[in-house]
TIRO-559339 format. One record per atom (N, C-alpha, C): y, z, x; chain; residue in one letter; atom name. Coordinates in nm, 4 decimals, always signed. Example, Ala and Ser with C-alpha at 12.3 -4.5 7.8 and 13.67 -1.06 7.14 Angstrom:
# TIRO-559339
@yy:-0.5690&zz:+0.7800&xx:+1.3190&mol:A&type:A&atom:N .
@yy:-0.4500&zz:+0.7800&xx:+1.2300&mol:A&type:A&atom:CA .
@yy:-0.3300&zz:+0.7800&xx:+1.3200&mol:A&type:A&atom:C .
@yy:-0.2250&zz:+0.7080&xx:+1.2850&mol:A&type:S&atom:N .
@yy:-0.1060&zz:+0.7140&xx:+1.3670&mol:A&type:S&atom:CA .
@yy:+0.0030&zz:+0.7870&xx:+1.2900&mol:A&type:S&atom:C .
END
This chain:
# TIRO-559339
@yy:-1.8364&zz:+2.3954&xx:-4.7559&mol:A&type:X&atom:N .
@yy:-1.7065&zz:+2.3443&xx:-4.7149&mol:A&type:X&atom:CA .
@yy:-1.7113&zz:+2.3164&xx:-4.5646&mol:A&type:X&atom:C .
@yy:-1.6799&zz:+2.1835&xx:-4.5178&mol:A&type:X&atom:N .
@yy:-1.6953&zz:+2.1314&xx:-4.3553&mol:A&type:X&atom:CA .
@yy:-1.5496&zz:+2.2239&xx:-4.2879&mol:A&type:X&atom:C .
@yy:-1.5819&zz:+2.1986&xx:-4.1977&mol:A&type:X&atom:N .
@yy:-1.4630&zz:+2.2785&xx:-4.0426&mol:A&type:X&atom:CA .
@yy:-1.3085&zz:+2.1655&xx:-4.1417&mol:A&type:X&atom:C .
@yy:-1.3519&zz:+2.0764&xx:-4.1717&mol:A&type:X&atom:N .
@yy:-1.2076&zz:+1.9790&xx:-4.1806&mol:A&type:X&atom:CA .
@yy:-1.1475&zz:+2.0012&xx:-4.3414&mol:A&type:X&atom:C .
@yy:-1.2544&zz:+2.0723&xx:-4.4137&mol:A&type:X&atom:N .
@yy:-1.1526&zz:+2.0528&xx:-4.5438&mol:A&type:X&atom:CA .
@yy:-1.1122&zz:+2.2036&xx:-4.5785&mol:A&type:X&atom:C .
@yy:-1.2076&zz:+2.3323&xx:-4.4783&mol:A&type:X&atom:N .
@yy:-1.1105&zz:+2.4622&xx:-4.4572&mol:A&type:X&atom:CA .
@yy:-0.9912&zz:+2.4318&xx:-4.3897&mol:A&type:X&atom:C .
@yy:-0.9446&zz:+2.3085&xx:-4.2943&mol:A&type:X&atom:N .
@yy:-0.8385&zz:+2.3499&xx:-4.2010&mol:A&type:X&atom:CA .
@yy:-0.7583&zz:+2.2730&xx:-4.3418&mol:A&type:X&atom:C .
@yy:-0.7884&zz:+2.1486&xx:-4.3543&mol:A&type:X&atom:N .
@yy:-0.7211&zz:+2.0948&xx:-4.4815&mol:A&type:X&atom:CA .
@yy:-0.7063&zz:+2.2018&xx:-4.5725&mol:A&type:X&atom:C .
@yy:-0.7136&zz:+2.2595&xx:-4.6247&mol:A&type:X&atom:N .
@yy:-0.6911&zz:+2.3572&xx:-4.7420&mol:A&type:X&atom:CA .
@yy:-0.5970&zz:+2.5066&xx:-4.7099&mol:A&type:X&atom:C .
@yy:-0.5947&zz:+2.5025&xx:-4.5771&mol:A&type:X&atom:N .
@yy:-0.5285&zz:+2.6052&xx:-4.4987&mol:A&type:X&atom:CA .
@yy:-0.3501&zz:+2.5588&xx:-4.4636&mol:A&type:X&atom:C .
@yy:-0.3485&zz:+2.4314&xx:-4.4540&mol:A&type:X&atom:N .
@yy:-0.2634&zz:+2.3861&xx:-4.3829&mol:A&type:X&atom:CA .
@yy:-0.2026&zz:+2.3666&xx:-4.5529&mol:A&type:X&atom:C .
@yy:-0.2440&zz:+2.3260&xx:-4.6827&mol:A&type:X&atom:N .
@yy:-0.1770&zz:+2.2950&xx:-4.7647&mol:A&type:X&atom:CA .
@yy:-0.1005&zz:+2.4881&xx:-4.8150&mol:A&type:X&atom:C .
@yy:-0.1762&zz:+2.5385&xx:-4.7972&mol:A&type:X&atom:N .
@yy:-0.1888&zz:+2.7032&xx:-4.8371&mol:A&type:X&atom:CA .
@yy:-0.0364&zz:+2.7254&xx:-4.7490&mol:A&type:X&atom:C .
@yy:-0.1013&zz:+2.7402&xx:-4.6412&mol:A&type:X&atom:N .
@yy:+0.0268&zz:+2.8257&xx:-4.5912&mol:A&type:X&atom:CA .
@yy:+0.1795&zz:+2.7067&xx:-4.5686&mol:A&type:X&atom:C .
@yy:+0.1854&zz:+2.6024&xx:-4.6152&mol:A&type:X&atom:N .
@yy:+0.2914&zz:+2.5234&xx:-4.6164&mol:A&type:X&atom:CA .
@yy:+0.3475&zz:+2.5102&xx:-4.7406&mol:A&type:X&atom:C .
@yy:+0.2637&zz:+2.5127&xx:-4.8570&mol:A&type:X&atom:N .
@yy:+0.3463&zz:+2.5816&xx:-5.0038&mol:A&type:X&atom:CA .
@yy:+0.4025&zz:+2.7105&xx:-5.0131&mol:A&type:X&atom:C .
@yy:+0.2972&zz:+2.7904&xx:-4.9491&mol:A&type:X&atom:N .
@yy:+0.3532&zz:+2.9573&xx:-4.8881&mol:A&type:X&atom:CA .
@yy:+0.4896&zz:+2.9542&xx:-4.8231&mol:A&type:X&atom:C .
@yy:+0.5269&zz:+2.8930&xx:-4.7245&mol:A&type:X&atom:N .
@yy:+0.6164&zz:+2.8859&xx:-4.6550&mol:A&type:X&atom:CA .
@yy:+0.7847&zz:+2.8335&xx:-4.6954&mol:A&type:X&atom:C .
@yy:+0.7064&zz:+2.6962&xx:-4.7846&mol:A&type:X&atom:N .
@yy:+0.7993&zz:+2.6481&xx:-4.8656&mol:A&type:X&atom:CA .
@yy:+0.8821&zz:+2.7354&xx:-4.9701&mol:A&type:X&atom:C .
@yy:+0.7572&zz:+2.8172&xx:-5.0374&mol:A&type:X&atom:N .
@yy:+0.8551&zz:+2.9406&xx:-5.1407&mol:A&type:X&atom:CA .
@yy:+0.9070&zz:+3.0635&xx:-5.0721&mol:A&type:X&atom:C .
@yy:+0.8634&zz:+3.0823&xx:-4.9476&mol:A&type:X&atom:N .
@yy:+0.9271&zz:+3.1967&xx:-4.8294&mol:A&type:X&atom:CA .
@yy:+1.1082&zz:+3.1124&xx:-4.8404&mol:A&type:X&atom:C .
@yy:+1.1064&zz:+3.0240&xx:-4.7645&mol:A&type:X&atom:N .
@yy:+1.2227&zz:+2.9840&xx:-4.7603&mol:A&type:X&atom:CA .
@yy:+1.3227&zz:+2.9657&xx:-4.8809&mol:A&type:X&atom:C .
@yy:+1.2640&zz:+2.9181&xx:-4.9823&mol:A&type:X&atom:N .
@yy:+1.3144&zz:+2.8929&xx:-5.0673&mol:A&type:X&atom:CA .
@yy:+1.3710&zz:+3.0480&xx:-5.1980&mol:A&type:X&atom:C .
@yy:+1.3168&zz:+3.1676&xx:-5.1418&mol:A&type:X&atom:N .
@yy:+1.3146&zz:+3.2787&xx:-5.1628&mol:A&type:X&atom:CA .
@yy:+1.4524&zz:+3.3309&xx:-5.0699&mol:A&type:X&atom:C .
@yy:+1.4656&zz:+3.2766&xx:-4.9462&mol:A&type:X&atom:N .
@yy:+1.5387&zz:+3.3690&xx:-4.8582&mol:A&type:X&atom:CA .
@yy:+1.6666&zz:+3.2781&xx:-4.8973&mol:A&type:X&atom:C .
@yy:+1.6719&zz:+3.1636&xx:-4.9037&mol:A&type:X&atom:N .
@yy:+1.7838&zz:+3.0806&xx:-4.9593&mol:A&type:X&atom:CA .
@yy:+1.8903&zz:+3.1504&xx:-5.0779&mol:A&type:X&atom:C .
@yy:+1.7357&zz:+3.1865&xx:-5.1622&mol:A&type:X&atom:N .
@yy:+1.7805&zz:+3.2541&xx:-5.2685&mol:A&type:X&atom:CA .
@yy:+1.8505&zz:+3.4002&xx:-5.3102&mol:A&type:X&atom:C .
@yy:+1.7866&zz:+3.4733&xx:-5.1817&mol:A&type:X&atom:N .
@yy:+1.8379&zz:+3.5575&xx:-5.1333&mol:A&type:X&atom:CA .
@yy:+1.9585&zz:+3.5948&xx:-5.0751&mol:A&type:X&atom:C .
@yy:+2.0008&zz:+3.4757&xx:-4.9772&mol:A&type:X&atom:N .
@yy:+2.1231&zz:+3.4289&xx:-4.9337&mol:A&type:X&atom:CA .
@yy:+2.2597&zz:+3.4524&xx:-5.0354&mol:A&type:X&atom:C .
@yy:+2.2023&zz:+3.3467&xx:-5.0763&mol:A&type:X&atom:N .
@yy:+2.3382&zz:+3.3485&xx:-5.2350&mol:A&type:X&atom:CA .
@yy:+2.3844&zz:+3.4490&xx:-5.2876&mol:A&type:X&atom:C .
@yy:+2.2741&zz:+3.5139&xx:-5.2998&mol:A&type:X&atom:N .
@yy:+2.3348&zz:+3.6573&xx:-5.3791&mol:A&type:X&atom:CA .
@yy:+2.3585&zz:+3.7873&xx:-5.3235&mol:A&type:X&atom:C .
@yy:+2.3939&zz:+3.7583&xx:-5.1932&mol:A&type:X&atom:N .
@yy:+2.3207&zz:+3.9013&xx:-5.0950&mol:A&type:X&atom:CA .
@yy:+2.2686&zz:+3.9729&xx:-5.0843&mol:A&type:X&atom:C .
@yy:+2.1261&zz:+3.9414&xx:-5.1035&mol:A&type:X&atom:N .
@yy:+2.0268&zz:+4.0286&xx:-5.0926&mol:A&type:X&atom:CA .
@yy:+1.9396&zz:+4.0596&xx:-4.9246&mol:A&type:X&atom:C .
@yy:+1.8709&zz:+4.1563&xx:-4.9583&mol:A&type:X&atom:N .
@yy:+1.7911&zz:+4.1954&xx:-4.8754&mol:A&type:X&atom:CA .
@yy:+1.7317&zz:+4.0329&xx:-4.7682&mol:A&type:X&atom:C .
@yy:+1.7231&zz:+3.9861&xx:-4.6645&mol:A&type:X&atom:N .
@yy:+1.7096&zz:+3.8876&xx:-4.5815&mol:A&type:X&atom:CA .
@yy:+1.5819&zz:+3.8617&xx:-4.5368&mol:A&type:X&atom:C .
@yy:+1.4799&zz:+3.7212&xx:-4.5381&mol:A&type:X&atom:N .
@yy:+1.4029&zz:+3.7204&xx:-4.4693&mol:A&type:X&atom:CA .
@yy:+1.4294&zz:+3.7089&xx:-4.2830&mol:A&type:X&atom:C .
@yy:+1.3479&zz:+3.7957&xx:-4.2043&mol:A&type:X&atom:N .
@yy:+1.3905&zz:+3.7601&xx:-4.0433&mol:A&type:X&atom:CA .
@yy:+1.3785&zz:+3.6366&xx:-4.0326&mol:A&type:X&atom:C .
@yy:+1.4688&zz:+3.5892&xx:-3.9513&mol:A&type:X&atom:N .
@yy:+1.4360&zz:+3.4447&xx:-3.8966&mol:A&type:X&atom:CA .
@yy:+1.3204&zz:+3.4491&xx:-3.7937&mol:A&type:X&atom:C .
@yy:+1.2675&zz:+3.5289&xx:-3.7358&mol:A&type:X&atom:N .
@yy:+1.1765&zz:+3.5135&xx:-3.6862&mol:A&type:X&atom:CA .
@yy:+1.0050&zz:+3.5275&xx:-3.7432&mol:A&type:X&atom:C .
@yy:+1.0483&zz:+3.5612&xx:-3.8641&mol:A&type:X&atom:N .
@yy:+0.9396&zz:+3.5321&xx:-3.9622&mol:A&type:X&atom:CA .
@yy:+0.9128&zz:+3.3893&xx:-4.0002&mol:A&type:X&atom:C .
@yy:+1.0322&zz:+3.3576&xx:-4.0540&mol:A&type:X&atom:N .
@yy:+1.0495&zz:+3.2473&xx:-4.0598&mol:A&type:X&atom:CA .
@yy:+0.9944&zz:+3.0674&xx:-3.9935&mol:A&type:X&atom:C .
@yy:+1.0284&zz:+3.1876&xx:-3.8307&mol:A&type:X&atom:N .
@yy:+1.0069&zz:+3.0496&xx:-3.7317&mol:A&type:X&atom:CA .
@yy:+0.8474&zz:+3.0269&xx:-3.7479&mol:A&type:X&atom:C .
@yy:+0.7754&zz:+3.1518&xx:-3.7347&mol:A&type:X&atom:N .
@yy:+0.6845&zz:+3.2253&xx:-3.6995&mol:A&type:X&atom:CA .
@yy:+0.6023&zz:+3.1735&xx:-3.7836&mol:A&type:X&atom:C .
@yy:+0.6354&zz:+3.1156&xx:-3.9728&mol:A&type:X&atom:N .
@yy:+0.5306&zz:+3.0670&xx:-4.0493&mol:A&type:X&atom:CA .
@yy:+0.5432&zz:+2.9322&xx:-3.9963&mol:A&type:X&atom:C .
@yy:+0.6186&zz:+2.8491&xx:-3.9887&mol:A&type:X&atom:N .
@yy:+0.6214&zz:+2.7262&xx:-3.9245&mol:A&type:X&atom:CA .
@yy:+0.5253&zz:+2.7549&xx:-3.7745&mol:A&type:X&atom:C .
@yy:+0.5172&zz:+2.8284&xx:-3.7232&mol:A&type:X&atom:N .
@yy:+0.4435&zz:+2.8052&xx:-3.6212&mol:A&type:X&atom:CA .
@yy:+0.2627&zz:+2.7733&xx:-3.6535&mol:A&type:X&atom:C .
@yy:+0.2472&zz:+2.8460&xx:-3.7462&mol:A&type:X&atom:N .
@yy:+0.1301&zz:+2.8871&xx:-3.7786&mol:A&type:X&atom:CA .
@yy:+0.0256&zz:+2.8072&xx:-3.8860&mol:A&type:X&atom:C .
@yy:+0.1431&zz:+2.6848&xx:-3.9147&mol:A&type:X&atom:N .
@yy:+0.1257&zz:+2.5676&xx:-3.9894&mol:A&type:X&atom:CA .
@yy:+0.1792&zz:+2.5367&xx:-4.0578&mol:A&type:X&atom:C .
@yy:+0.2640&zz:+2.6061&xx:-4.1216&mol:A&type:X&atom:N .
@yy:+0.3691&zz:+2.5630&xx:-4.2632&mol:A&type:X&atom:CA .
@yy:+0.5047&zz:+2.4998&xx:-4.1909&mol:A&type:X&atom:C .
@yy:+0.5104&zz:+2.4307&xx:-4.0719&mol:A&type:X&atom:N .
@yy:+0.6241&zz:+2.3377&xx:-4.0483&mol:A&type:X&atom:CA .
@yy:+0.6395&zz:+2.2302&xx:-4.1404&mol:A&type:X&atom:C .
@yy:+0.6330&zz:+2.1877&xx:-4.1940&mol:A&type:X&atom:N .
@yy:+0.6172&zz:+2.0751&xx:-4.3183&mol:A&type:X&atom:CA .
@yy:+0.6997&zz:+2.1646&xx:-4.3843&mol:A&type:X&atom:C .
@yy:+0.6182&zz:+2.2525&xx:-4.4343&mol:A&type:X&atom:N .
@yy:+0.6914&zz:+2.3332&xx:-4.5629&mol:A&type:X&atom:CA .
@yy:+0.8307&zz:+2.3483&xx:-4.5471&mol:A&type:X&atom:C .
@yy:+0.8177&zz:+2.4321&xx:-4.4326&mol:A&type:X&atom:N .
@yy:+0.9765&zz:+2.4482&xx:-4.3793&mol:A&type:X&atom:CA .
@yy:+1.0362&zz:+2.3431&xx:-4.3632&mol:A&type:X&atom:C .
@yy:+1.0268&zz:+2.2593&xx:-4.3074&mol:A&type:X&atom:N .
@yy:+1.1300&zz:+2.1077&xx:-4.3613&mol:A&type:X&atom:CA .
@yy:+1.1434&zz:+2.0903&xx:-4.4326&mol:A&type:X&atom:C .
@yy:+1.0613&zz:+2.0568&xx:-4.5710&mol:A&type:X&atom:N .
@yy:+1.1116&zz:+2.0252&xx:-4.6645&mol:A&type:X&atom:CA .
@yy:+1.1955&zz:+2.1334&xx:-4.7256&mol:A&type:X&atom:C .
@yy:+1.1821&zz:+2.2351&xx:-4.7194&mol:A&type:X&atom:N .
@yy:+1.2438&zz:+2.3295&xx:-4.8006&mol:A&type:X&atom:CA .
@yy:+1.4064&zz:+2.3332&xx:-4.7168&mol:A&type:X&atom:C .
@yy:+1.4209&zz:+2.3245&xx:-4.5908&mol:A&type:X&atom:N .
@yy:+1.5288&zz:+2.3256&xx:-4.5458&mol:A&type:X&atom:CA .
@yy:+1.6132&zz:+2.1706&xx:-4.6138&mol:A&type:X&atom:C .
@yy:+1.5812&zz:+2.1074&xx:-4.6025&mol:A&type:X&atom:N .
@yy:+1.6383&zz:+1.9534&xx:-4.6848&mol:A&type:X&atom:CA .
@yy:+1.6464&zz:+2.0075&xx:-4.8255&mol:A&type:X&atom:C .
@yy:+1.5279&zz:+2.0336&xx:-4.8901&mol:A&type:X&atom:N .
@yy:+1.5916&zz:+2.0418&xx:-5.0232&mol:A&type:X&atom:CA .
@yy:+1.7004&zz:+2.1715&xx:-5.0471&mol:A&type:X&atom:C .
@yy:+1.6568&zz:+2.2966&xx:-4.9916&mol:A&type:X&atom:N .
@yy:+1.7605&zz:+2.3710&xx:-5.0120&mol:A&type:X&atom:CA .
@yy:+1.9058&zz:+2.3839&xx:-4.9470&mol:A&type:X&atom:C .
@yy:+1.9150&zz:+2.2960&xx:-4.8403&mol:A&type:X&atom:N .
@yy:+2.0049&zz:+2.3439&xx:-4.7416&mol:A&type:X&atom:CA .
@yy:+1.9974&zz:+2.4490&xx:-4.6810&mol:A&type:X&atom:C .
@yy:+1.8978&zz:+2.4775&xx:-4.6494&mol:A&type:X&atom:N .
@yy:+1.8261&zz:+2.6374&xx:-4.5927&mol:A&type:X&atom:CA .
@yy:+1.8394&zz:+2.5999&xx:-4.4345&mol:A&type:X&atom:C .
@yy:+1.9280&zz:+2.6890&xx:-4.3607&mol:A&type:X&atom:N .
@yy:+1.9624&zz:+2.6820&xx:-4.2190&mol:A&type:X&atom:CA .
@yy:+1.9410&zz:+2.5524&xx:-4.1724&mol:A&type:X&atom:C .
@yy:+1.9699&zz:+2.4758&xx:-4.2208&mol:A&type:X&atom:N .
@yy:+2.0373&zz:+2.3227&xx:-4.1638&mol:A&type:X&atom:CA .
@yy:+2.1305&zz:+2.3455&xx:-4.0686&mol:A&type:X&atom:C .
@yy:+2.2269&zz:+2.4746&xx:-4.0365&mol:A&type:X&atom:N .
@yy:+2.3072&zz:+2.4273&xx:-3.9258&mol:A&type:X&atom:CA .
@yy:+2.2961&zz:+2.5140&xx:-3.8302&mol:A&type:X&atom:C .
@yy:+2.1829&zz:+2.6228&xx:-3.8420&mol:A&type:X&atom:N .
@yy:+2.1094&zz:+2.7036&xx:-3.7143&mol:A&type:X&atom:CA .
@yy:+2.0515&zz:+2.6209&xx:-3.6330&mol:A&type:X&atom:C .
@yy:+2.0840&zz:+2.6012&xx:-3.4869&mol:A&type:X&atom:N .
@yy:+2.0119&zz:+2.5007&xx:-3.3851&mol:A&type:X&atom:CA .
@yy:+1.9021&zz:+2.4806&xx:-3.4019&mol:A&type:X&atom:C .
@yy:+1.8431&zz:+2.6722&xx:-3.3806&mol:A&type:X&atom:N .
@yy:+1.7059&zz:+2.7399&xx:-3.3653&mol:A&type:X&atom:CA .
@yy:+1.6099&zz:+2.6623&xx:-3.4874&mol:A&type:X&atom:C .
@yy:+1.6610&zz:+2.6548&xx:-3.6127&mol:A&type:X&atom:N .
@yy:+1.5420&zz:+2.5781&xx:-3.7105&mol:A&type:X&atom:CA .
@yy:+1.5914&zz:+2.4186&xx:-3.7328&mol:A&type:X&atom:C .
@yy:+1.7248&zz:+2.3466&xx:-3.6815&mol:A&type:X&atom:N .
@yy:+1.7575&zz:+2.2147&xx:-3.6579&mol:A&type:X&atom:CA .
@yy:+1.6766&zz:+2.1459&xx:-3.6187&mol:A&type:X&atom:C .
@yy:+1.6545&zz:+2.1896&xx:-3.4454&mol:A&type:X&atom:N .
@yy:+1.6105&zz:+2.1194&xx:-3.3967&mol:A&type:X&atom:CA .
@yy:+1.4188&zz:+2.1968&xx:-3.3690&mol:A&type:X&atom:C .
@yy:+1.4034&zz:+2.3456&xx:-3.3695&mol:A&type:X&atom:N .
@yy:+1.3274&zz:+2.3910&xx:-3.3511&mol:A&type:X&atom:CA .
@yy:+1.2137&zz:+2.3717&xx:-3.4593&mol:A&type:X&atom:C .
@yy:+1.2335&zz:+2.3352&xx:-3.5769&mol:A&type:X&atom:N .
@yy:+1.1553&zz:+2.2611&xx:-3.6969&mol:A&type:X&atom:CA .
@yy:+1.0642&zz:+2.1208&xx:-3.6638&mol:A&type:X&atom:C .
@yy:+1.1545&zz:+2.0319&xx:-3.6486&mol:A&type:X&atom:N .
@yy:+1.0836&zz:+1.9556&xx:-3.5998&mol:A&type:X&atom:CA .
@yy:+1.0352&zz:+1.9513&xx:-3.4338&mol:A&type:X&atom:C .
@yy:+1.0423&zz:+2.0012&xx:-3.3604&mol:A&type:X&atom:N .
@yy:+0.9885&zz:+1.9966&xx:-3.2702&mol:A&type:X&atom:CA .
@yy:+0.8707&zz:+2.0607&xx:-3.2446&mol:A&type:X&atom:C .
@yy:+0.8264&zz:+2.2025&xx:-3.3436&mol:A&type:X&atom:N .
@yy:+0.7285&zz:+2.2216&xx:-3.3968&mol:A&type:X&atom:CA .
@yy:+0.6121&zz:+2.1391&xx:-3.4262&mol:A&type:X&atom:C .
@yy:+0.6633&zz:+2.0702&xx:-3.5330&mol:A&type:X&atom:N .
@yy:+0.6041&zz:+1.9437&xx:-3.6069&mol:A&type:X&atom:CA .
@yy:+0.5426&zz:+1.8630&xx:-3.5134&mol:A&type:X&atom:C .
@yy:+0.6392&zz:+1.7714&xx:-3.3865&mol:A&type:X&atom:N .
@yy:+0.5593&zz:+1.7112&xx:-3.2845&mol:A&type:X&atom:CA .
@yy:+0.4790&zz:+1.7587&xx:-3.2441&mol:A&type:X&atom:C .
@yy:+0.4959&zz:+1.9114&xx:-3.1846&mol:A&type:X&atom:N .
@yy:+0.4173&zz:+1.9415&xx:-3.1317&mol:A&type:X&atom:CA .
@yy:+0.2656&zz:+1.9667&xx:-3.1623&mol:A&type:X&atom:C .
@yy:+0.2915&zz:+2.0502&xx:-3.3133&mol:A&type:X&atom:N .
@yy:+0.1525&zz:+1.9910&xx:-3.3880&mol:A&type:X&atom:CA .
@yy:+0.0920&zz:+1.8752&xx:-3.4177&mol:A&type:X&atom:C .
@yy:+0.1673&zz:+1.7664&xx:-3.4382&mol:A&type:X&atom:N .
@yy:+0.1069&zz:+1.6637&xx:-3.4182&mol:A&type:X&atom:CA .
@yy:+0.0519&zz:+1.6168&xx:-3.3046&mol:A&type:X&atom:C .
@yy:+0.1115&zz:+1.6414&xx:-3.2285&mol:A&type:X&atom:N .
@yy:+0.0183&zz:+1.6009&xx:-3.0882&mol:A&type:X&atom:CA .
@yy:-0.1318&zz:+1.6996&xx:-3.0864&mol:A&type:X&atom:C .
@yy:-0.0922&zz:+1.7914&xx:-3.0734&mol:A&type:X&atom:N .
@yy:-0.2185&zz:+1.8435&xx:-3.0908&mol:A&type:X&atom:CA .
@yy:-0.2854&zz:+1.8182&xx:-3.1989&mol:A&type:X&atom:C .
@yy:-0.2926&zz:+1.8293&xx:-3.2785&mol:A&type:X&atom:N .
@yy:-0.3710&zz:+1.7593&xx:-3.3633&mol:A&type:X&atom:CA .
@yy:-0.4235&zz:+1.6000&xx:-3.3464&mol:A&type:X&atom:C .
@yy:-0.3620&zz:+1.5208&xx:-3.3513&mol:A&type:X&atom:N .
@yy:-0.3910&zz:+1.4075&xx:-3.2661&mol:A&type:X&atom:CA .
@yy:-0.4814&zz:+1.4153&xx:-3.1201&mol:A&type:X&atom:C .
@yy:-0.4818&zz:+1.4953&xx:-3.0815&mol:A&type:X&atom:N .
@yy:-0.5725&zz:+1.5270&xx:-2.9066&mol:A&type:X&atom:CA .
@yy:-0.6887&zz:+1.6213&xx:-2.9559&mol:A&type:X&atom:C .
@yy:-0.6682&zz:+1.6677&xx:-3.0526&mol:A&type:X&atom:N .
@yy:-0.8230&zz:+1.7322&xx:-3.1737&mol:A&type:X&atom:CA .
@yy:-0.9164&zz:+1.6275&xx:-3.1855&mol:A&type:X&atom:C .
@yy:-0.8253&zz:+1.5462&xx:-3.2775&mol:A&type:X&atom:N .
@yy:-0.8994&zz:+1.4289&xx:-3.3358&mol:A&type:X&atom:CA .
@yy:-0.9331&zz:+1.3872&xx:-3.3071&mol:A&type:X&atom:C .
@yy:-0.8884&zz:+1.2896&xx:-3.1441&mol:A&type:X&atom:N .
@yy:-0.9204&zz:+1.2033&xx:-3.0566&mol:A&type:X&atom:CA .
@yy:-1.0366&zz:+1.2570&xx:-2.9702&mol:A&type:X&atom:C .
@yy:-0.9908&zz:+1.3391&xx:-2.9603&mol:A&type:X&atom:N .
@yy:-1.1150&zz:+1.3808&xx:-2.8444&mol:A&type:X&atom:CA .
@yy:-1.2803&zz:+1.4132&xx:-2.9799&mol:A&type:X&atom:C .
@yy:-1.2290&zz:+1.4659&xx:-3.0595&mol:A&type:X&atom:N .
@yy:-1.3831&zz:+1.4461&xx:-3.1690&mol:A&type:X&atom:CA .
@yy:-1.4028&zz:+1.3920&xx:-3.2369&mol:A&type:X&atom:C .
@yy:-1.3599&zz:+1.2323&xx:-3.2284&mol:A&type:X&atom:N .
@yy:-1.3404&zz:+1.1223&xx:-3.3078&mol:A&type:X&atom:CA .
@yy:-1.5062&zz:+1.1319&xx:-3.3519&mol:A&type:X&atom:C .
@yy:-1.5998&zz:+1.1298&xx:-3.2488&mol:A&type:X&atom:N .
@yy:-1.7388&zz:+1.1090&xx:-3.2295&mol:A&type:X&atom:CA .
@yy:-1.8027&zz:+1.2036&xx:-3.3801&mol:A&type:X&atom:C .
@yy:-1.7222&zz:+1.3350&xx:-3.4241&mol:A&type:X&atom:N .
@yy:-1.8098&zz:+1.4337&xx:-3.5008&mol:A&type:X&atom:CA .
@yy:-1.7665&zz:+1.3732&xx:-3.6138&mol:A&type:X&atom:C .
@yy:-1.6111&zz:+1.3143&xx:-3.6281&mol:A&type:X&atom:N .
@yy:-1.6196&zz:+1.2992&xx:-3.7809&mol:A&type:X&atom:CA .
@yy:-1.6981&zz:+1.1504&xx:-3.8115&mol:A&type:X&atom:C .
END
């Protein structure tokens, strides 16, 4: 397995992971249960599952009107994209 299809396979992992985190605490929500931290939360989006967490916030309505994951979700996202993009670019040469 190359450096690019562990990070590929990592990034799908922990963004389905993330997706059923949220979609768990949503669920949780409703019924008042026990709470995931939001700083867990932020914390899997940091770590690659920002995707996940978007989508799961759109489909569930999962803290759509907390600033902190509003606007802090996608700005994540840019930010990984840029970096990732300045990965790529700069080792355009290896792949």
């Amino acid at each position: 397995m190359t450096y690019l299809h562990f990070v590929l396979l990592y990034l799908v992992i922990i963004n389905v992971l993330t997706f059923i985190i949220y979609g768990l605490d949503k669920l949780k929500a409703k019924r008042g249960g026990w709470r995931i931290p939001e700083a867990t939360l932020l914390l899997l989006a940091v770590v690659g599952g920002s995707v996940g967490a978007k989508i799961a916030m759109e489909l569930f309505h999962h803290k759509t009107l907390h600033k902190k994951f509003r606007y802090g979700i996608p700005t994540i996202i840019i930010i990984q994209l840029v970096i990732a993009g300045y990965i790529f670019y700069t080792h355009l040469v290896d792949f």
